[in-house]
C-alpha positions in Angstrom: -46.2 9.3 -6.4 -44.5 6.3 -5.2 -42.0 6.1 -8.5 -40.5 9.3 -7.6 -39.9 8.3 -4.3 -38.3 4.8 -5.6 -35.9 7.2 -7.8 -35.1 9.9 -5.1 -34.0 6.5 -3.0 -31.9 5.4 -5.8 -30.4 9.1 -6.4 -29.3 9.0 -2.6 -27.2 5.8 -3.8 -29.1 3.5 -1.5 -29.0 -0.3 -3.1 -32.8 -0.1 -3.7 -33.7 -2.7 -6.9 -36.8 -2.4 -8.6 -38.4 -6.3 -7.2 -38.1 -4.6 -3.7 -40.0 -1.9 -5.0 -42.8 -3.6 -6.2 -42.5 -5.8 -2.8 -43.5 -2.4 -1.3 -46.5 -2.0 -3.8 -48.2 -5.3 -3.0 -47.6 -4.7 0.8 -49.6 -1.7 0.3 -52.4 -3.1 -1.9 -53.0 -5.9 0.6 -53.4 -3.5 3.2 -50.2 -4.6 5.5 -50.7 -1.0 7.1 -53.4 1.2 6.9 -56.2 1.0 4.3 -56.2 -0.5 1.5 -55.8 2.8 -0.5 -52.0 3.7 -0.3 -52.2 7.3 -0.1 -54.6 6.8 3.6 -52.2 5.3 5.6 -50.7 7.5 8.2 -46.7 8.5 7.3 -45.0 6.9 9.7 -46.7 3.1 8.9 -45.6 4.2 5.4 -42.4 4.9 6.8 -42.1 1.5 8.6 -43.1 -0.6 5.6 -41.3 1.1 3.1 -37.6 0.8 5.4 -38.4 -3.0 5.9 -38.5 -3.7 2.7 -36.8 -1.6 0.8 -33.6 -1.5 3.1 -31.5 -5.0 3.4 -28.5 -3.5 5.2 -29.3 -1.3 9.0 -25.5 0.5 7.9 -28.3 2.3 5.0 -30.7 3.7 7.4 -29.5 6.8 7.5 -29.4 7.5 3.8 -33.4 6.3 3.7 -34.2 8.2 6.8 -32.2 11.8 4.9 -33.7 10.5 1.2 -37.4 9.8 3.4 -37.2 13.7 4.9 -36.1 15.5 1.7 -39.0 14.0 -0.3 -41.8 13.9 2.2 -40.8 17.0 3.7 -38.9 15.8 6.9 -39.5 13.5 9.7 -40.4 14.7 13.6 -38.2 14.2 16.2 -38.9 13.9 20.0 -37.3 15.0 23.1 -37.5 13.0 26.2 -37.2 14.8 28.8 -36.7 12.8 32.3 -38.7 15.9 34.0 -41.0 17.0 31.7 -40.9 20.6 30.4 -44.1 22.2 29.0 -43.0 22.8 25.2 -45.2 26.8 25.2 -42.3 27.3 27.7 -39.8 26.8 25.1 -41.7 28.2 22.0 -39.5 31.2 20.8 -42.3 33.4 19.1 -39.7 36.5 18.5 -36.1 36.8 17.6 -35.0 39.4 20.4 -32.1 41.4 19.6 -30.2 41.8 23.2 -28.0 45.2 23.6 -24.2 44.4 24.3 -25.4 46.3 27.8 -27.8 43.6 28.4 -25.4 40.8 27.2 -22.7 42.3 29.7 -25.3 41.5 32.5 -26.0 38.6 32.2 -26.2 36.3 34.9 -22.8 34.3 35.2 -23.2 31.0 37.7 -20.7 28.0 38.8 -21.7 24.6 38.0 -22.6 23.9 41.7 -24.6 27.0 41.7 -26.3 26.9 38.0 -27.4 23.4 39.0 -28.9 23.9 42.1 -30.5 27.4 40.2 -32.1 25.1 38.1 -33.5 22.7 40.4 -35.0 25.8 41.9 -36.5 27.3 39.0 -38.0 23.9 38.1 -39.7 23.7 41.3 -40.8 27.6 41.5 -41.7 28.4 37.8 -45.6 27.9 36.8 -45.6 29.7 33.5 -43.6 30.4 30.1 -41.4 33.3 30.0 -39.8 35.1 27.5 -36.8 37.8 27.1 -35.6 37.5 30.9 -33.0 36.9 32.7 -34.3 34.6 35.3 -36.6 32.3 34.6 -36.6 28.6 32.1 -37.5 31.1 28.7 -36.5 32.3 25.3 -34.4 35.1 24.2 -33.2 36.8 27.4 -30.2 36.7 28.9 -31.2 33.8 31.3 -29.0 31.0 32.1 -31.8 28.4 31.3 -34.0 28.0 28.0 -32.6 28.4 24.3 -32.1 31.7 21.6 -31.3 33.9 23.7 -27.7 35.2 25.4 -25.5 33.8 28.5 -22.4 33.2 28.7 -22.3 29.7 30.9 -26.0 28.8 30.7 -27.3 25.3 30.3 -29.4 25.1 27.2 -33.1 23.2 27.1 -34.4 22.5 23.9 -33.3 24.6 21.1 -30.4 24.9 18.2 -27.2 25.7 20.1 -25.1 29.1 18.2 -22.8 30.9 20.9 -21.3 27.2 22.2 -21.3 28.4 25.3 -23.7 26.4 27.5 -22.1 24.1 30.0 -24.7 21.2 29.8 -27.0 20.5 27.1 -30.9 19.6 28.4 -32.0 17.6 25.2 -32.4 14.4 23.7 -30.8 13.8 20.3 -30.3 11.4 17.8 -26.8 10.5 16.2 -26.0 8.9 12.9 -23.3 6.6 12.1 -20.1 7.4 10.3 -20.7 6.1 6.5 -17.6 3.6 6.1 -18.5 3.0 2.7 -17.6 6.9 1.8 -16.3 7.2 -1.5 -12.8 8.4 -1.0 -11.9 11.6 -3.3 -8.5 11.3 -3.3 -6.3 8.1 -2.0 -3.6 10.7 0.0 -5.4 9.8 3.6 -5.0 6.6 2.5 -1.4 7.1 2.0 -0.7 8.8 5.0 -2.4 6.0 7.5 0.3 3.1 5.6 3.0 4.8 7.4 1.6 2.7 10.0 1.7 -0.8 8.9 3.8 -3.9 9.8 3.2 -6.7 7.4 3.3 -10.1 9.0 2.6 -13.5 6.8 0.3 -15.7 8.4 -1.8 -18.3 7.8 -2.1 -20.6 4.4 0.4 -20.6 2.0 -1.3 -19.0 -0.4 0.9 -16.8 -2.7 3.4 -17.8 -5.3 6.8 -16.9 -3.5 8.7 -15.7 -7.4 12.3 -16.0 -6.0 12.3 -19.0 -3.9 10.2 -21.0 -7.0 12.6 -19.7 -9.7 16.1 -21.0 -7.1 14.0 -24.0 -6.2 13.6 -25.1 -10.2 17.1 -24.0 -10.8 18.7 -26.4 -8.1 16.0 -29.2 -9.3 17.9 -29.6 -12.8 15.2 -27.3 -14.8 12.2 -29.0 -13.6 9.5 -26.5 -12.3 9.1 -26.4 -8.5 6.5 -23.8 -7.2 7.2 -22.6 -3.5 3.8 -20.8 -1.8 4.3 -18.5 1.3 1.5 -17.0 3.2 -0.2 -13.3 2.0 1.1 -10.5 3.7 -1.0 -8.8 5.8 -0.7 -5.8 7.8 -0.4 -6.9 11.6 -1.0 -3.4 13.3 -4.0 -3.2 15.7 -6.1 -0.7 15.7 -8.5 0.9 18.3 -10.7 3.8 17.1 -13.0 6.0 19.3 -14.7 8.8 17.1 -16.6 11.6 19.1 -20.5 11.8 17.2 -23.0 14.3 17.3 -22.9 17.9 18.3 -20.5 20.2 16.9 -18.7 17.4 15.3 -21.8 17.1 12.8 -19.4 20.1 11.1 -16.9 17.4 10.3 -19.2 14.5 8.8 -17.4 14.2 5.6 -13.7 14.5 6.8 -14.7 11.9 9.5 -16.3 9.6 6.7 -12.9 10.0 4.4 -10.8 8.9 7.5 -13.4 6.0 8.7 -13.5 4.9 5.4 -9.6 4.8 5.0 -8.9 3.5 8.1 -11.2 0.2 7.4 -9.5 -0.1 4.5 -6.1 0.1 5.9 -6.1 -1.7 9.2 -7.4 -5.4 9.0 -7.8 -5.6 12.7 -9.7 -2.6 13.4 -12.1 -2.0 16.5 -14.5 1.0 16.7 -16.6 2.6 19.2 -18.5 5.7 19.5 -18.6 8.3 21.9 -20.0 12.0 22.6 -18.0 15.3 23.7 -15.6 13.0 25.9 -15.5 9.3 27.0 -17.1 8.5 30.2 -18.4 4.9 31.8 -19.6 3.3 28.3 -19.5 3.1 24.6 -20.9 2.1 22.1 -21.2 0.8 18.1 -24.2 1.6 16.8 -25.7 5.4 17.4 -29.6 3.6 16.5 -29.1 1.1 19.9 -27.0 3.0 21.6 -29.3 2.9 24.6 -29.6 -0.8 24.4 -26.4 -2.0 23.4 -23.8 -0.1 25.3 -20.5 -1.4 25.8 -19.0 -0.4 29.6 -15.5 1.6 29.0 -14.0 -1.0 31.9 -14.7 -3.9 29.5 -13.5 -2.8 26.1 -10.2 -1.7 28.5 -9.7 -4.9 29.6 -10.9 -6.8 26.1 -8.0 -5.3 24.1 -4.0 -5.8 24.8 -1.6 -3.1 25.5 -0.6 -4.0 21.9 -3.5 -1.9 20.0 -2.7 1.3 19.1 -5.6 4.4 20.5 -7.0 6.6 18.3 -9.3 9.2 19.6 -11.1 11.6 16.6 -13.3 14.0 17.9 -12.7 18.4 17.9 -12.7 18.0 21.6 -15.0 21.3 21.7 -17.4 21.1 24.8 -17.8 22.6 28.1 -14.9 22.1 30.1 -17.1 20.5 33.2 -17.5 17.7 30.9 -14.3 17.0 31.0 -13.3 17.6 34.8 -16.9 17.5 36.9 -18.9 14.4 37.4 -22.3 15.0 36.4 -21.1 17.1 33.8 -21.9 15.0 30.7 -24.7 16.7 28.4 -26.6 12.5 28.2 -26.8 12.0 31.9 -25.1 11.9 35.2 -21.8 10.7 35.3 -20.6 9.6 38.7 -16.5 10.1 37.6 -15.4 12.7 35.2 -14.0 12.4 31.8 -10.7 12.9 32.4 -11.1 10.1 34.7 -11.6 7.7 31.9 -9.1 9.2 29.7 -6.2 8.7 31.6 -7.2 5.2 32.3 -7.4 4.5 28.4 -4.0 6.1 27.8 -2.4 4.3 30.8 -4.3 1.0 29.3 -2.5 1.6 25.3 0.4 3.5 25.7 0.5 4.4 21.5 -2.3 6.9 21.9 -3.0 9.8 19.3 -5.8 12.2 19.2 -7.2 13.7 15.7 -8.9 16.7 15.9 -11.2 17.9 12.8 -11.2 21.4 14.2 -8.6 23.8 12.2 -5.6 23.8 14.2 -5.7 27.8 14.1 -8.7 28.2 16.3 -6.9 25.2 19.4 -6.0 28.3 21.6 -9.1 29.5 21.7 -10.9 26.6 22.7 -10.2 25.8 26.6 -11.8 22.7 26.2 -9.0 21.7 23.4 -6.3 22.9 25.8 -7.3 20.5 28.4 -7.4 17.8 26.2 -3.8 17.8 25.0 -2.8 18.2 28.1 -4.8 15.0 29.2 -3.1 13.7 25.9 0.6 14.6 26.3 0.2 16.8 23.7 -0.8 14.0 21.3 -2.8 16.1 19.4 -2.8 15.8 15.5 -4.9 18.3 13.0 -7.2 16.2 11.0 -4.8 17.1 7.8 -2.4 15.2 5.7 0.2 16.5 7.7 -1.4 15.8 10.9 -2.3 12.6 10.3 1.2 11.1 8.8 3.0 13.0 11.8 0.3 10.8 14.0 1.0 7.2 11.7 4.7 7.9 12.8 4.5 8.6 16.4 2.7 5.4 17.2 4.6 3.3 14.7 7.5 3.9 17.0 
């Protein structure tokens, strides 16, 4: 059983070698979880056991956890709800295919309203309901449950489809971008040097050609080797990539472009963010609870001198953007565009790079209010777009 898994590891290109896998054996035979017989302890010790010592790098947990799912059959997940939602409400035991008559009357509220709606139903609602247009429930036309219809509705639980709800009620786990994506062609690459500005600094290091070949000349013949410093490309870089959500749509493109840019930019810092930035970042999407890094500080951290690049499709509810409290993670006591305009007034070479196709921008109103937060710095995530973005803020 367990050599299969070992390969299925190894086919998901994770740096598993076979001493770590017989690590994992002996754990198992000496009963480090579970019974002594392998195949009776529960999954998740397994699960445990087999990441510690089969993984020596936290940047690979993501590949075990995908490689773990596909061959075990996939992993739970858990939603924490801070007021606790009885899951039967939520159970959607019937597809239910709404009438465009019943989709036209569906309940439209304002934030202010759908909020205070929802505090409301919360208190009053004792049972699960299904195919209504009132209550917490499944496919109806309410503004509150999942799989059903409403066109501004906040969504509890559930796989989103219209991308219409204005808040998102549900706890979810993000993975980090893969910087070590295999690039399949080197043309991002080119596009991002048209922002570079090569200093030499540090030890002399490398043979300087025409100064050693003048110096030997003007020394009669005799060989005299002049060293200068490597050449290195001085433009700082600040990235903050939108993760999670609809941007799981754009996982490879975003890996291509993470994995260029840390090969292009030697100083190069990198934060994460979801929908739109708001009081705190952070690095990594496993701690991002525990380690988060307060917007004010990585503000005041970096000089004026970085340049700001923002990647994300900028697709959300536009009260996530312009009302406090609108964030789908929690409460946010300013807006959005609060924090945007004090990152853009903090590094004036800002860009934005937007994974969405650029023919569907119009449509989207969070997108228009975006580039208009930006200046209309807004760049398709496209060779174009991004050499068009290299040379506005090499200016």
């Amino acid at each position: 059983m367990l050599i299969d898994f070992f390969y299925t590891l190894r086919a998901a290109r994770l740096p598993v070698s076979v001493k770590e896998y017989l690590t994992l054996l002996e754990a198992l035979q000496a009963g480090v979880v579970g019974p002594r017989n392998p195949q009776a302890c529960s999954i998740d010790d397994f699960y445990y056991l087999a990441r510690t010592t089969l993984v020596k790098d936290e940047r690979h947990y993501d590949k075990f956890d995908r490689a773990f799912a596909a061959y075990f059959r996939g992993v739970e997940q858990i939603a924490d709800f801070s007021q606790e939602i009885p899951a039967d409400w939520l159970r959607q035991t019937l597809q239910r295919l709404l009438s465009d008559e019943q989709k036209a009357n569906a309940p439209r509220l304002e934030w202010d309203e759908l909020m205070e709606e929802l505090r409301k139903r919360l208190e009053e609602q004792k049972e699960r309901h299904e195919g209504g247009n009132k209550w917490i429930g499944t496919g109806g036309t309410s503004p509150f449950g999942h799989g059903g219809h409403n066109p501004q509705g906040i969504r509890i639980g559930g796989k989103g489809g219209g991308k219409s709800a204005v808040k998102v009620w549900d706890q979810r786990i993000y993975r980090d971008y893969d910087d070590t994506q295999a690039l399949g062609t080197r043309n991002i690459q080119m596009a991002l040097r048209r922002l570079r500005r090569f200093a030499r600094e540090g030890s002399a290091l490398e043979l300087d050609l025409p100064d050693t070949i003048r110096a030997t000349a003007a020394n009669a013949g005799y060989l005299d080797i002049k060293m200068v410093p490597e050449r290195h490309n001085h433009v700082k870089v600040l990235l903050l990539m939108d993760v999670g959500g609809t941007m799981d749509e754009h996982i490879p493109r975003v890996e291509e472009l993470f994995s260029a840019v840390r090969a292009e930019f030697k100083h190069l810092e990198f934060y994460y963010f979801h929908n739109c930035v708001y009081d705190y970042l952070w690095k990594n999407n496993r701690r991002r609870y525990a380690e988060k890094f307060p917007t004010w500080d990585v503000i005041r951290k970096y000089n004026k001198d970085y340049k700001l690049i923002f990647v994300g499709d900028a697709t959300m509810s536009p009260y996530e953007i312009l009302q406090p409290g609108g964030s789908v993670e929690y409460n946010n006591e300013e807006a959005g565009a609060e924090w945007l305009q004090r990152l853009t007034h903090a590094f004036p070479a800002f860009a934005w790079i937007n994974p969405e196709p650029q023919g569907v921008w119009e449509y989207r109103q969070s997108i228009g209010i975006i580039r208009q937060l930006m200046g209309g710095r807004m760049f398709p995530l496209t060779l174009q777009g991004l050499e068009s973005a290299m040379r506005l803020l090499s200016k």
